[in-house]
N, C-alpha and C positions, 0 to 999 in steps of 0.2 A: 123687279121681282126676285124675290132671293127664295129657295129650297134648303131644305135641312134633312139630314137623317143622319143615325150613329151609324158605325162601323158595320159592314154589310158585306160578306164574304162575295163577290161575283166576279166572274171571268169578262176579260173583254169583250167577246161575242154579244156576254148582255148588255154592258154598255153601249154597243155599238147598234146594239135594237133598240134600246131605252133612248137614245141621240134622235137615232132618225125617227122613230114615232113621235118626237116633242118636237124638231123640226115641222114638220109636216103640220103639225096644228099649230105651229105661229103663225106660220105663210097664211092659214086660213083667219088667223083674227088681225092681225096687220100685216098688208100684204107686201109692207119693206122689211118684214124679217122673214126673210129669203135671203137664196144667196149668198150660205154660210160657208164658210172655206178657213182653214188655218193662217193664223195670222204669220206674218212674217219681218223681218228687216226693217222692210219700207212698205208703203202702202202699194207701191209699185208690185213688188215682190210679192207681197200677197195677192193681189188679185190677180197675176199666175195660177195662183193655186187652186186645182180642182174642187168645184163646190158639192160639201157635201153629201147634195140632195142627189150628185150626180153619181156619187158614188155606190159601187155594190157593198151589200153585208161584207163581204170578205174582205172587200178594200177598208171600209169602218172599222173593220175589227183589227186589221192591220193596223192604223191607225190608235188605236186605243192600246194595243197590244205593245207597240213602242215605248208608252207610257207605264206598264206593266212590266219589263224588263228594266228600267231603268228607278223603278218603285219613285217615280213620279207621276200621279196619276191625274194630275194636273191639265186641263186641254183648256187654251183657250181660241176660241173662234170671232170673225169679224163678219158681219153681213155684205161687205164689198159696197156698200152704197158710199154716195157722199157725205160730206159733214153734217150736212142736215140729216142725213138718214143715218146714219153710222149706229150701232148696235154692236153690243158685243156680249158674249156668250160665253160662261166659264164654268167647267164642269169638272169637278172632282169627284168620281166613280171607281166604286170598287175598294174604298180603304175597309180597312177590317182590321184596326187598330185597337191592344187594348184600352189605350188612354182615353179617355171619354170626351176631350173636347178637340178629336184628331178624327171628323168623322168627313161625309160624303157632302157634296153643296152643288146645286145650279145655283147660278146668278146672273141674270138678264140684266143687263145695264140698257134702256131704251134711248134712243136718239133725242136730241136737242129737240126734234121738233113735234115731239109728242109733250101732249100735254100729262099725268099720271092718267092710265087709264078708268074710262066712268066704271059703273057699278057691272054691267055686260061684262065688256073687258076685262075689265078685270074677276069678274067669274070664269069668266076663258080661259083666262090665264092660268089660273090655279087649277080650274079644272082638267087642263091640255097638263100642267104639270105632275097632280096626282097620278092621273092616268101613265104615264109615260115613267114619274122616276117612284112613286110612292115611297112619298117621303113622309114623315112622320109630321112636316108642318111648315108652310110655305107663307111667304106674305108678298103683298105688291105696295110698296114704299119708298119712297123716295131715297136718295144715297144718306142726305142728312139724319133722315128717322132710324134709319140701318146703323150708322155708326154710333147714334144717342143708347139709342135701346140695345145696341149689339147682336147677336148672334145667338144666346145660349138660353134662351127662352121664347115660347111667341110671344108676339105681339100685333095688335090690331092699330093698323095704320087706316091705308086705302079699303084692306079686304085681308083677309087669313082664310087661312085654309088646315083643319086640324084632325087629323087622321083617328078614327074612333078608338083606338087602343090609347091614344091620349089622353091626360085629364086638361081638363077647361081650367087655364088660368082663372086665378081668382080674382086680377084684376078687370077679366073680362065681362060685362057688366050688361053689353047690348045683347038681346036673345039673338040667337040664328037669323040671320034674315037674307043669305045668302042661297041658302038651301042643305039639303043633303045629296051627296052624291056616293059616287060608290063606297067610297072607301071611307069617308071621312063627314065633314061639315064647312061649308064655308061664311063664312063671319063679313059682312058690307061694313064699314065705316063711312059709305060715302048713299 
């Protein structure tokens, strides 16, 4: 599942609520993404490291805030599980760049042992995504379809997700059948 939005002036405190609210509704649609923590060195090394769910706001924003001094805003996170479950979690928050294609992104990379999530799932997904980072337009897709179609347009793979200030792709041809939700529309492929 990849997130998109342009440049978005925010302080780390909001990233560090926009984190843990999108956290907190993965745990609820797959219950092995939990147990996100900074990655580290070694796999070892990382799972040292305090998981985020365990963290306070303050401690999150501390965290985000590192990234914000160093104008890398860049976080990437590991679920701690095994190879089978492994998950990883990469979140670029807060840029506010004028160049246009230097903007904000989640990107859920899912474990070996999920199959792409069904039509549910992946409404969740997007759904738990909108809510949390509202992004201007999100998809659930495989890494192959992500690097074909790239980045700088949507596209309907598994499922899209397309924030109503959006216009509807003209290649996009299937009605809604995902639903509406708050902010936006979600588009099924599957």
């Amino acid at each position: 599942m990849a997130a998109y939005w342009p440049g978005r002036r925010e302080e780390a405190e909001a990233c560090a609520i926009r984190t843990g609210k999108f956290i907190r509704s993965l745990a609820k649609i797959f219950p092995y993404l939990s147990g996100w923590r900074e990655t580290g060195q070694s796999k070892e090394q990382a799972i040292m490291n305090p998981t985020l769910e365990s963290r306070s706001l303050d401690q999150l924003t501390q965290l985000f805030s590192r990234g914000f001094e160093r104008r890398a805003v860049n976080h990437v996170f590991w679920n701690g599980k095994d190879e089978i479950h492994s998950a990883t979690l990469n979140i670029r928050c807060g840029v506010h760049s004028i160049v246009p294609t230097l903007g904000n992104a989640v990107v859920l990379v899912l474990p070996d042992c999920s199959e792409l999530p069904d039509g549910e799932r992946s409404r969740a997904l997007l759904s738990a995504c909108a809510n949390a980072w509202d992004p201007d337009w999100a998809v659930v897709t495989s890494q192959g379809q992500l690097n074909q179609f790239g980045t700088k347009e949507p596209f309907l793979d598994q499922a899209l997700y397309l924030k109503s200030t959006m216009e509807r792709p003209s290649n996009l041809l299937l009605e809604e059948n995902g639903g509406e939700i708050e902010n936006g529309t979600i588009f099924l492929g599957i």
